[in-house]
C-alpha positions as semicolon CSV with decimal commas, in nm:
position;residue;x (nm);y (nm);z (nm)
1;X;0,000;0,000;0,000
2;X;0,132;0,356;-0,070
3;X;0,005;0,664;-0,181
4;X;0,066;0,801;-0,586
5;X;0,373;0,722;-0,740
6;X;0,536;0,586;-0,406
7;X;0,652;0,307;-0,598
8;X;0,395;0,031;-0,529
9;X;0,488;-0,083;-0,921
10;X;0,824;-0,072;-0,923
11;X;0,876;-0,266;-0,661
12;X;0,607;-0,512;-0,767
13;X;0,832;-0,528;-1,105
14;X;1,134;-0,584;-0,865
15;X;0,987;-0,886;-0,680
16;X;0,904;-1,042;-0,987
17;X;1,186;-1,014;-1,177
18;X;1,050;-0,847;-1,459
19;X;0,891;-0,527;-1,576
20;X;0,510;-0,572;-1,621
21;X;0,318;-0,318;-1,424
22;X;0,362;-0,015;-1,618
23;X;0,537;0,321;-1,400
24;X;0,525;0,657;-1,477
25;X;0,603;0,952;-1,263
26;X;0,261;1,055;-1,221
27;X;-0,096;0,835;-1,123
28;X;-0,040;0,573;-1,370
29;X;-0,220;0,242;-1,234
30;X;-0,569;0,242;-1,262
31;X;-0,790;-0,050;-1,146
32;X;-0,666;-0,406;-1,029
33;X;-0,387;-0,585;-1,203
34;X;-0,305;-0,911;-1,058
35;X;-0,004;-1,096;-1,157
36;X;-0,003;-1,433;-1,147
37;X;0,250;-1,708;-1,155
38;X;0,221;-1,944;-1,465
39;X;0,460;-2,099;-1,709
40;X;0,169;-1,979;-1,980
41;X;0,203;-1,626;-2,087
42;X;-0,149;-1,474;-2,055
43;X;-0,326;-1,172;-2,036
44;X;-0,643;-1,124;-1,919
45;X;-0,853;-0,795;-1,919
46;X;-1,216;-0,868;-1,810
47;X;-1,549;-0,735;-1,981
48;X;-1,641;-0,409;-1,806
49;X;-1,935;-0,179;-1,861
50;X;-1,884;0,048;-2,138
51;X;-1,509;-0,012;-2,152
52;X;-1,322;0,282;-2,323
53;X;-1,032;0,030;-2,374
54;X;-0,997;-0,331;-2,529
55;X;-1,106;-0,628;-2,332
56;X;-1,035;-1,050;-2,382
57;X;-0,728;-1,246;-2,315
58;X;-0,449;-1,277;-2,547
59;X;-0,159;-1,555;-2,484
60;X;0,183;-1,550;-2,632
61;X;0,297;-1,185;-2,555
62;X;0,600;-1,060;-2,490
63;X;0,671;-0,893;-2,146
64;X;0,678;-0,559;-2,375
65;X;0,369;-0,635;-2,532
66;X;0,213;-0,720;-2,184
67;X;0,347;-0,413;-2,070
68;X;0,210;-0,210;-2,320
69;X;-0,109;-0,319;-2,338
70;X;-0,185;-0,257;-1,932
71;X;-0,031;0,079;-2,009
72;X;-0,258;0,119;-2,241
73;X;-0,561;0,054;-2,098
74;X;-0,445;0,214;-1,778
75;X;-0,426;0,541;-1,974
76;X;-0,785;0,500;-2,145
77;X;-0,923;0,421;-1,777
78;X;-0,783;0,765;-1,706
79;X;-0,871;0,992;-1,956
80;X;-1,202;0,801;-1,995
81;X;-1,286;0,893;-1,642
82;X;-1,218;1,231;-1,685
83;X;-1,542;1,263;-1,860
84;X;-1,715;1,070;-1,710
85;X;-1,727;0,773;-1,416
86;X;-1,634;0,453;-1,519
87;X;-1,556;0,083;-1,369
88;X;-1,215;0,070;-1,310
89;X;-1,033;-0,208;-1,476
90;X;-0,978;-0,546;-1,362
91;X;-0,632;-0,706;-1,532
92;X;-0,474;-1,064;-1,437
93;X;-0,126;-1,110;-1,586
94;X;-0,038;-1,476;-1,605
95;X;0,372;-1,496;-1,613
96;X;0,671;-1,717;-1,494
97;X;0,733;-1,536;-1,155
98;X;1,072;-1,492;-1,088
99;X;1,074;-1,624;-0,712
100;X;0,806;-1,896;-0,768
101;X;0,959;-2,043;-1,061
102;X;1,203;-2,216;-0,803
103;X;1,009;-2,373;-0,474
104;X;1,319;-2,356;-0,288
105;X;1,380;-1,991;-0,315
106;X;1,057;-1,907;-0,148
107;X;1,053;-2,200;0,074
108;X;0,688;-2,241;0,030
109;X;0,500;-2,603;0,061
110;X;0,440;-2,748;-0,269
111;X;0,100;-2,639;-0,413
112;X;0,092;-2,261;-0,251
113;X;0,098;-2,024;-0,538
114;X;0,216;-1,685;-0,611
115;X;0,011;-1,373;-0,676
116;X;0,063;-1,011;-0,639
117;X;-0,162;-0,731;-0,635
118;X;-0,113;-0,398;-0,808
């Protein structure tokens, strides 16, 4: 938890070893992304009322191209709701964690999974 651009992100990005949740100086996140340990690649942006940004699941990406499109929709959810209120989005990013992708290093029983919150 932290307050605007206190580096909630870029410390999620840290922890997982890659960069996924998009950072920008100012209010960039917008919504819920959840990141998800998986040895799929998968992106998931649910169905929301009058979305003002693209919505399905796509598999295959690239961390860029998972990065850029939750930028992307993090910046529609803002300007969007600058006209007007909207549902905020709800994101699940399905990667190989960094920390979970070896038991031992986390020293978890076997079956526990890994998710953060952003």
């Amino acid at each position: 938890m932290g307050t605007t651009s206190s580096g909630k992100s870029t410390i999620v990005n840290a922890l997982i070893g890659r960069k996924i949740a998009p950072i920008e100086a100012g209010e960039m996140s917008g919504g819920v992304l959840t990141i998800k340990h998986s040895q799929e690649q998968r992106l998931m942006i649910a169905e929301t009322e009058d979305a003002a940004w693209d919505t399905g699941e796509w598999t295959g990406l690239s961390d860029e191209d998972l990065y850029q499109r939750i930028s992307t929709v993090m910046h529609s959810y803002h300007a969007a709701r600058k006209k007007r209120e909207y549902v905020a989005p709800q994101i699940t990013a399905q990667v190989p964690l960094l920390p979970a992708c070896d038991a031992s290093l986390l020293g978890l029983p076997s079956g526990i999974g890994v998710e953060l919150i952003d």
